[in-house]
C-alpha positions as a Markdown table, in Angstrom:
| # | Residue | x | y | z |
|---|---|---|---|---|
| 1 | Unk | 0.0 | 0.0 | 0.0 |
| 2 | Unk | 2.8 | 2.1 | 0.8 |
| 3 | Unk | 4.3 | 1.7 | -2.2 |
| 4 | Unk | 1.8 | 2.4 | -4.2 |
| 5 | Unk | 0.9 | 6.1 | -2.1 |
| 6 | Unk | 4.7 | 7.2 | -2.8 |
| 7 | Unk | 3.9 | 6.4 | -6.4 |
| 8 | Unk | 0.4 | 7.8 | -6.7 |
| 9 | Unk | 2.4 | 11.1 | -5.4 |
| 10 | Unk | 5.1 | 10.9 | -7.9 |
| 11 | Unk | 2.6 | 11.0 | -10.4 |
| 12 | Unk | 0.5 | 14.0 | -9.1 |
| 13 | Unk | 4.0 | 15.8 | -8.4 |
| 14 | Unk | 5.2 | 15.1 | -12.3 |
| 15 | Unk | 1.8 | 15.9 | -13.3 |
| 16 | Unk | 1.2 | 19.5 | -11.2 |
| 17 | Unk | 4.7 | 20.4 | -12.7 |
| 18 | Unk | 4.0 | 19.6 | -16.5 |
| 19 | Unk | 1.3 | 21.7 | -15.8 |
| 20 | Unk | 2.5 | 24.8 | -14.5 |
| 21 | Unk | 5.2 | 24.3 | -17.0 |
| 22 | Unk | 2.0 | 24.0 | -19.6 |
| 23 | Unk | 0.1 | 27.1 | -18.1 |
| 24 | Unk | 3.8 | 29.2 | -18.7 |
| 25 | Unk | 5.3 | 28.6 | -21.6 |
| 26 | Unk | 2.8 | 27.7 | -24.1 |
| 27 | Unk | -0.8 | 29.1 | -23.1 |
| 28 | Unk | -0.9 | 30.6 | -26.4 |
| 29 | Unk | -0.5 | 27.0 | -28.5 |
| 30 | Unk | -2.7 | 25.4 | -25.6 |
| 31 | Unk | -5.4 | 28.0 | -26.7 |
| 32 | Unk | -4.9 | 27.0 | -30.6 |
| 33 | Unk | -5.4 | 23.3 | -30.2 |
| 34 | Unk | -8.7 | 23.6 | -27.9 |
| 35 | Unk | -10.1 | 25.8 | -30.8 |
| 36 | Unk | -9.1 | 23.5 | -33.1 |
| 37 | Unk | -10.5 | 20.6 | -31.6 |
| 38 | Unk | -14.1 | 22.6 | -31.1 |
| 39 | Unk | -14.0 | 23.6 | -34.3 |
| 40 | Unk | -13.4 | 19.9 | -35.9 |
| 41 | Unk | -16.2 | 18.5 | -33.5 |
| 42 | Unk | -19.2 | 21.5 | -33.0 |
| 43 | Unk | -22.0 | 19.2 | -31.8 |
| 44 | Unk | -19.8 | 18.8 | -28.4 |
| 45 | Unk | -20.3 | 22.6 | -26.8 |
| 46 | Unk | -17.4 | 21.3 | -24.3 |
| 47 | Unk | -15.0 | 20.2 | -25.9 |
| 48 | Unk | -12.9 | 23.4 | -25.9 |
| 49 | Unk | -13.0 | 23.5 | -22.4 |
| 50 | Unk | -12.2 | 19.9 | -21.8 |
| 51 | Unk | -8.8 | 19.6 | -24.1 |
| 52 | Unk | -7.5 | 23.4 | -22.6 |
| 53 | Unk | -8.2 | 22.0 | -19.2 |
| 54 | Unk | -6.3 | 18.8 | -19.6 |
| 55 | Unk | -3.8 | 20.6 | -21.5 |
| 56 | Unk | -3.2 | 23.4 | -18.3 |
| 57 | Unk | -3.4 | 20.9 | -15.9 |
| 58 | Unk | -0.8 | 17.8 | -17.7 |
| 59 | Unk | -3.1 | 15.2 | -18.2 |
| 60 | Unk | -2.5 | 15.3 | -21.7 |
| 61 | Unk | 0.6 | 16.3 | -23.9 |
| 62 | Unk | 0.4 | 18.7 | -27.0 |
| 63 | Unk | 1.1 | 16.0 | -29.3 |
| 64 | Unk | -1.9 | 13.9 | -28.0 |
| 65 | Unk | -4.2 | 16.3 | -29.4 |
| 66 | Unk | -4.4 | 16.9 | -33.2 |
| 67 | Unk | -6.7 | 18.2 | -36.5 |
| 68 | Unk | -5.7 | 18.5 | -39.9 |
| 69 | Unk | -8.4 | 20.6 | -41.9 |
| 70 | Unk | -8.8 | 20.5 | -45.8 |
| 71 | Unk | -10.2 | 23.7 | -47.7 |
| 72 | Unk | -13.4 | 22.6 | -49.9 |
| 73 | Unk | -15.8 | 25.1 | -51.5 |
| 74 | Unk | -19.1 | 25.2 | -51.0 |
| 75 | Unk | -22.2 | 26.1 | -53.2 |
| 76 | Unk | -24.9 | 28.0 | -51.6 |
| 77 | Unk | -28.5 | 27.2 | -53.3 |
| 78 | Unk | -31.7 | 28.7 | -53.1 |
| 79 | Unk | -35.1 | 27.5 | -52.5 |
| 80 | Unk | -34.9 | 25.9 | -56.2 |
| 81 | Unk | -31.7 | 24.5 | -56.0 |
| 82 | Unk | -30.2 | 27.4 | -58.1 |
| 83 | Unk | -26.0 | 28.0 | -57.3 |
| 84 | Unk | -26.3 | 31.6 | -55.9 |
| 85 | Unk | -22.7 | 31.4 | -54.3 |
| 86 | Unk | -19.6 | 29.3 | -53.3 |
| 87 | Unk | -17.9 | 29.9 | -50.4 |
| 88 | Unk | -14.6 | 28.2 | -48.6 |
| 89 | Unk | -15.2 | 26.0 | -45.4 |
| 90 | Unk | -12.7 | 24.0 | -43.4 |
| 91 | Unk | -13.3 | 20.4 | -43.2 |
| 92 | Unk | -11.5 | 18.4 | -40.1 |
| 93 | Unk | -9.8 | 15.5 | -42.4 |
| 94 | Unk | -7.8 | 13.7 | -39.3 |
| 95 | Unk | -8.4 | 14.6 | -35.2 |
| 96 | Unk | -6.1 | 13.0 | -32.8 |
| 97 | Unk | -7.3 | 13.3 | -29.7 |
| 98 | Unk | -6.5 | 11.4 | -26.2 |
């Protein structure tokens, strides 16, 4: 039992450290891949939330989250199916996440 305390500590003390180290020095790319991820999935209204807090708090690495988004154009129609438009979305094509 003992054993396994000192190395449920370990953990928490490597973990609280990555995170602090997260918060620091890379807040700005934290931000970036939580965006990304809500914007690849926007049926889950939490998911921007969820990654930046297991991001901040190093549960996660950077590398365990991931989207790669392809530009497609997109015809906008009328009510008879007439092309009155195109317009350029971003389609997530691969998301890593953990």
């Amino acid at each position: 039992v003992e054993v396994e305390t000192a190395r449920s500590e370990v953990f928490l003390d490597h973990t609280h450290r990555k995170g602090a180290y997260n918060k620091k020095n890379n807040a700005a790319l934290i931000r970036q891949t939580a965006l990304d991820q809500a914007k690849a999935d926007p049926n889950d209204p939490f998911t921007f939330a969820r990654v930046k807090t297991h991001l901040e708090n190093g549960l996660c690495n950077l590398d365990d989250y991931g989207v790669t988004f392809k530009r497609v154009s997109v015809d906008l129609l009328n009510f008879s199916d007439q092309v009155i438009g195109r317009k350029m979305a971003d389609v997530p094509m691969k998301i890593r996440r953990a």
